[in-house]
C-alpha positions, 0 to 999 in steps of 0.5 A, a space after each residue: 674186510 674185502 677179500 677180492 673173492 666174489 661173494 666171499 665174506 671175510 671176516 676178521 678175529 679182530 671184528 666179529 660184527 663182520 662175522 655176524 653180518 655174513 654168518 649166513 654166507 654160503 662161504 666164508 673165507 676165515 684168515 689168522 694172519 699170525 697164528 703164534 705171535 709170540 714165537 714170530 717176534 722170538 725168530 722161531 719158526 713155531 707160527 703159521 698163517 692159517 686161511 680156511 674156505 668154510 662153506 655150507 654142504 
């Protein structure tokens, strides 16, 4: 998945051969599109888009 974001992997839940290529980034850029899909189809406000900038210390 490109991200737009120079040298950021992306990788995806639905394709962890993406996240096995980049494991060695030194940032990975991880997104849930919907985290509580579930809830989501219901109309209840219980679910969340999660993004997190991992990189190495």
């Amino acid at each position: 998945m490109p991200c737009g974001l120079s040298g950021n992997a992306c990788p995806s839940e639905e394709d962890s051969r993406v996240f096995e290529a980049r494991k060695d980034s030194d940032s990975v850029l991880v997104i849930d599109p919907l985290d509580g899909t579930k809830e989501f189809i219901k109309g209840r406000d219980e679910f969340a888009v999660n993004i997190a900038l991992c990189t190495r210390p």
